[in-house]
N, C-alpha and C positions, 0 to 999 in steps of 0.2 A: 200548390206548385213547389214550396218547397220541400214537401216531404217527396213530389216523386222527382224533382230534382237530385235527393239522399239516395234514392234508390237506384236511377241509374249512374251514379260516381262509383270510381272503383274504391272502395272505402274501407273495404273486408279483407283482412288477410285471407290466405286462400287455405281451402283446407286439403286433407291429405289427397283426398278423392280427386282434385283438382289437378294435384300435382302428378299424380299416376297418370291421370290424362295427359296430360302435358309430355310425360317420359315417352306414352307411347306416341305419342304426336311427332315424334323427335323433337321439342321444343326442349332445348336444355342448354343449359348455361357454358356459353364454349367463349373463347375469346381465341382471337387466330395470333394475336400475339403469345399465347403461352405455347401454342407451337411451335411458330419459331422460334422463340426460345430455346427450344428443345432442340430442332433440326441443326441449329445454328452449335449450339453446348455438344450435340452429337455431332458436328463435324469438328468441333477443335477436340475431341477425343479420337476422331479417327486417324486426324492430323498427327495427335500424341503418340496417339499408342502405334498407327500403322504404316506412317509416311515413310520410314524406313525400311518395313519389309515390303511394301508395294511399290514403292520406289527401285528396287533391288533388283525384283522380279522383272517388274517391266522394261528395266537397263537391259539384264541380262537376255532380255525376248530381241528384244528391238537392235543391239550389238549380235546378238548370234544370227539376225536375218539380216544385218547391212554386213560383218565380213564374211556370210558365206552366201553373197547375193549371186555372185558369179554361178555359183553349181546349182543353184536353184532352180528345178525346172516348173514353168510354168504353162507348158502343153498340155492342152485336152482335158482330162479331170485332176490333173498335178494342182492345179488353178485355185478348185474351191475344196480343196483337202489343205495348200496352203492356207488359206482364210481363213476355213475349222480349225486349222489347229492354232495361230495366232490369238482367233477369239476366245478358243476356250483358253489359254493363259495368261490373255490377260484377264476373264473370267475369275478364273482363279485368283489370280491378282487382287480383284479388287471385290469379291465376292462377300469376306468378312466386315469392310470396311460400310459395302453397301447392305448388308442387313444390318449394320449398328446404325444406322440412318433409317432405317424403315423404321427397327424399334424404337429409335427414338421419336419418329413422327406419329408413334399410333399410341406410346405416352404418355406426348401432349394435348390426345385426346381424354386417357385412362384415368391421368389426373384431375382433370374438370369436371366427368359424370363417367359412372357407367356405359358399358357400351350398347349402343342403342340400335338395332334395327328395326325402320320404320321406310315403307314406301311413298307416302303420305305426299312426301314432298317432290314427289316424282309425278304425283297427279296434275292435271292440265289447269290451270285454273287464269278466268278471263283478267281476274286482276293483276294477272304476271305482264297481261302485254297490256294493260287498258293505260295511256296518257296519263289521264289522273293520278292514278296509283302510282305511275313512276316517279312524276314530278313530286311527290309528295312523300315517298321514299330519297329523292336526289335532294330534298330540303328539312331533312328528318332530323329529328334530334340525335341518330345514331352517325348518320352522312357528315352532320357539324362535328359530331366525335370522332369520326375516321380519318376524317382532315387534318383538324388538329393535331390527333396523334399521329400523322404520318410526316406536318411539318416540325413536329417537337423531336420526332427520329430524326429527321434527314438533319435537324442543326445539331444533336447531340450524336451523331454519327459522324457529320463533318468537322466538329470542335475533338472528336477522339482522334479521329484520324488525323486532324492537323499536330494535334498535341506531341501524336506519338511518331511522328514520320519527320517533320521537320527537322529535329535536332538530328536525323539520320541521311539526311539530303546530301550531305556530305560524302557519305559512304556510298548511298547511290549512285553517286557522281563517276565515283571511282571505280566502280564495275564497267564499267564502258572497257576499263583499260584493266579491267582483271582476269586472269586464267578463269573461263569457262567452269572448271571443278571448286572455285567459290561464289558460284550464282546461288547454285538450290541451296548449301550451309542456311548463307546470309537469308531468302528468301523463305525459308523453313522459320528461321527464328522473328524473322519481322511480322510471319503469317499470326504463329502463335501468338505474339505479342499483343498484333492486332483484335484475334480471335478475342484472345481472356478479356482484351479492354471490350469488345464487340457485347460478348457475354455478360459480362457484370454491369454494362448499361441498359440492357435488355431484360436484364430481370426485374430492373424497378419498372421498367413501364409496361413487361407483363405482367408483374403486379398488380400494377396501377387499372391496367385495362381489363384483369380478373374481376376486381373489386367494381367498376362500372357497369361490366356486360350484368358480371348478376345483380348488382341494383337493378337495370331494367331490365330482366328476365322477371326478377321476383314482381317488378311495376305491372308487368304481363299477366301476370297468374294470379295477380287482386280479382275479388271480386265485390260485383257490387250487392247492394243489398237483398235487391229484389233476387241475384243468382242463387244466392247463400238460403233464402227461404225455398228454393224450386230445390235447390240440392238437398236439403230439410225431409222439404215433401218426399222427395226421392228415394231416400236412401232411411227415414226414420217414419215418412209414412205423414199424412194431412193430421196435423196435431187436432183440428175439431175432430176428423173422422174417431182416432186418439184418443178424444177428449169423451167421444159419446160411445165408445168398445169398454172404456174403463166404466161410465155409467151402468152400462149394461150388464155389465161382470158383476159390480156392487149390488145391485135390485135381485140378479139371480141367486148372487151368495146370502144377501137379506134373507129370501124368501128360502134357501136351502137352511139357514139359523131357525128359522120360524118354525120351520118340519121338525128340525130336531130336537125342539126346547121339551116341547113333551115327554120326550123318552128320558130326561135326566134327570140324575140322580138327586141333585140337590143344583139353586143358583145362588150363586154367592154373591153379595151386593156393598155397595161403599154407603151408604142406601141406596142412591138415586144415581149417582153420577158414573159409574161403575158397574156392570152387570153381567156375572161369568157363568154358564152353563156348562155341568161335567154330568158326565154320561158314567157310572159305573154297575158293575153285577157281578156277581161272584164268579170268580177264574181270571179274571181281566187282571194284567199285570201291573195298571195305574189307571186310575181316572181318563177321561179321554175330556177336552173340550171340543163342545159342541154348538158352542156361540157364544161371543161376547161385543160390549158395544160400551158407549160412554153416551150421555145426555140422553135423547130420542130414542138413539137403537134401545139404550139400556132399561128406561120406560117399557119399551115396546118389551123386550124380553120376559119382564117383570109381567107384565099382564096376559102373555102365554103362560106362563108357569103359574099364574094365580088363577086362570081361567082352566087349567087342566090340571090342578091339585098339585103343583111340583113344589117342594118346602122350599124356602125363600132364608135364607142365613146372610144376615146382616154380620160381615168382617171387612171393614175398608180395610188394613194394611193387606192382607190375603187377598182380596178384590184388587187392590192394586198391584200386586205383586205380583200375579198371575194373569192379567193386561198384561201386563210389560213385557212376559217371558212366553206364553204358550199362544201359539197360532191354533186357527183352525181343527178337527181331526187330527189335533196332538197331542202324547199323553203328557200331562204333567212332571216338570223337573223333579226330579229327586229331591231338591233341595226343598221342596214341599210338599211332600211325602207326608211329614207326621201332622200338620199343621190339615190336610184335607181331610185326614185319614178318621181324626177327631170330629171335624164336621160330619162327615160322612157316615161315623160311629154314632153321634147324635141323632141324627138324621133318622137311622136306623132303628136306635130306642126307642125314639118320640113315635115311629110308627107303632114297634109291636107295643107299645103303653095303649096306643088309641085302640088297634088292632084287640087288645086285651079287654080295655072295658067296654066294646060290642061284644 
C-alpha cells in the first residue's frame, strides 16, 4: 500500500516533455497582478509623457465646436460628417496614448511566458458548469490566495492614498473657490503622485503574486511516479523490452566473433582473462580486430583458435592495451603498430619454420 501510495503522489519533478505539454496546453505561469502592474505603470507614462498634448488637442476640438456652435449646420448629412470628424480628432488625440496601454498590457503577458496560442481552453468541458467542481475551485487554495491579495491591495491602497491626499485636503478645499484654469495643474500633479505611489506598491505584490502563481504552476506540472515510468516507456522505450534487444544484439555479435576467429591472423591473450583476435594478410593497411572478450567470452575465443589452428600469443600488457582501445571491425591504433607488427612477424616465422621442416 505504501509503495502505490509513492506512486500516485506528485513526487517527481516534471520533465521537459511535460512542460512542452503544458506550454501547449496553454497552461503557463501568468499572474494577473503583473499585468496590472504593467497597465497601471503604462498609464502613469501616458499621464507623463501625453496629458499635455492630448489634453491641448481635445481643449482646442471641444473650444473650436462650443464658439463656432452657432454656424454649425446640423441638417441632413452635415449630422454624421460633424461626428466623423469630431471622433477622428479626438482619435487622434488619444491614439498614441491608447497603443502605449495596449503594449503595455500584452508585456505583462511577454514578461511571464512566451506567447502561447492554444484553443484548448475554449473546449466545452462538464467540469466548467458541474457544482462540485465549482465549489471546490470557490474553496481552493488559489480562491484563499486571491482574497487575501485582494484585501492586502485594498488596505495598502487605501493607507497610500490616505497618506498622500490628506496633508493635501486643504488645497482641495480651496478649489471650490479657485479659477477653473488651476483644477487640471493641481489635478495632473496629485494624479501623478498618486500613480508613482500606486506603482511602486504594486510591484512588490506583483512580485509577490509572480513568485506564488509559479510555485503552483510548477505544484501542477509534478509528476507522480508511476507518470514519470509511462513517460520512460514512452519516449525511451519498455527498458525489459531494452533489456532483451541488448541480449539479442550481444548473442548475435558472440556468434558474428565465433565466425571470424578462424580467419585470424594471430590471438593475443593475458592468458585467460583477456582474448584479442586480429585479422591480417598482406596489402591490409593494419591489423583489423575481429573479436575480443575477458573471462568466458575469452575462454571461448581461445578454443576456436585452438580448435582451427590459429597461433595463440601470450602478451597481457598488449592484451590489455588493445581491450581498452580497439572495438570491433577496427584496425588497430597506431600507437601499436610496432608492438603487433612483431607478434605478427613471429607468428609468421614460426609458420614458414613448421612449413619448412614438412
Amino acid at each position: 500500500m505504501a509503495e502505490q501510495s509513492n506512486e500516485t503522489e506528485k513526487t517527481e519533478q516534471p520533465t521537459q516533455k511535460r512542460l512542452d505539454e503544458a506550454l501547449k496546453r496553454g497552461d503557463v505561469v501568468k499572474s494577473q497582478e503583473v499585468n496590472t502592474w504593467f497597465v497601471i505603470a503604462g498609464a502613469a507614462l501616458v499621464l507623463m509623457a501625453f496629458s499635455g498634448s492630448m489634453s491641448k488637442d481635445l481643449t482646442t476640438t471641444m473650444r473650436g465646436l462650443i464658439a463656432n456652435s452657432y454656424s454649425i449646420s446640423v441638417d441632413g448629412p452635415a449630422l454624421p460628417r460633424l461626428i466623423q470628424k469630431i471622433g477622428n480628432e479626438m482619435m487622434a488625440a488619444v491614439a498614441i496614448p491608447f497603443l502605449v496601454l495596449m503594449l503595455a498590457a500584452l508585456g505583462g503577458n511577454i514578461v511571464q511566458h512566451r506567447l502561447v496560442w492554444s484553443f484548448e481552453a475554449l473546449i466545452p468541458r462538464l467540469s466548467k458548469i458541474s457544482p462540485a467542481a465549482g465549489l471546490k475551485r470557490i474553496f481552493s487554495k488559489q480562491a484563499l490566495a486571491n482574497l487575501a491579495k485582494g484585501l492586502v491591495k485594498l488596505v495598502l491602497i487605501s493607507a497610500v492614498l490616505t497618506t498622500l491626499m490628506w496633508p493635501e485636503r486643504e488645497r482641495l478645499e480651496a478649489l471650490t473657490h479657485s479659477d477653473a484654469s488651476l483644477i487640471v495643474p493641481l489635478s495632473l500633479s496629485l494624479s501623478l503622485k498618486l500613480l508613482g505611489a500606486v506603482v511602486a506598491m504594486l510591484a512588490v505584490v506583483a512580485g509577490a503574486d509572480y513568485l506564488f502563481q509559479y510555485r503552483q504552476w510548477h505544484e501542477r506540472q509534478k509528476m507522480t511516479l508511476r507518470e514519470l515510468k509511462e513517460e520512460f516507456k514512452q519516449s525511451e522505450g519498455d527498458p525489459a523490452i531494452k533489456g532483451k534487444m541488448k541480449q539479442v544484439r550481444q548473442v548475435r555479435m558472440r556468434r558474428r566473433m565465433m565466425a571470424a576467429v578462424p580467419k585470424a591472423a594471430v590471438v593475443i591473450t593475458n592468458p585467460t582473462h583477456y582474448a584479442i583476435a586480429l585479422e591480417y594478410e598482406r596489402g591490409m593497411d593494419a591489423p583489423v580486430c575481429v573479436a575480443k572478450g575477458v573471462d568466458a567470452l575469452a575462454l571461448k575465443i581461445r578454443e576456436v583458435a585452438e580448435k582451427h589452428s590459429v597461433p595463440i600469443v601470450e602478451n597481457p600488457p598488449l592484451a590489455r592495451a588493445l581491450h581498452a582501445t580497439v572495438e570491433i571491425d577496427q584496425q588497430i591504433p597506431p600507437e601499436h603498430y610496432k608492438a603487433v607488427a612483431e607478434v605478427i612477424g613471429y607468428v609468421m616465422r614460426l609458420r614458414r619454420m613448421v612449413s619448412g621442416r614438412r
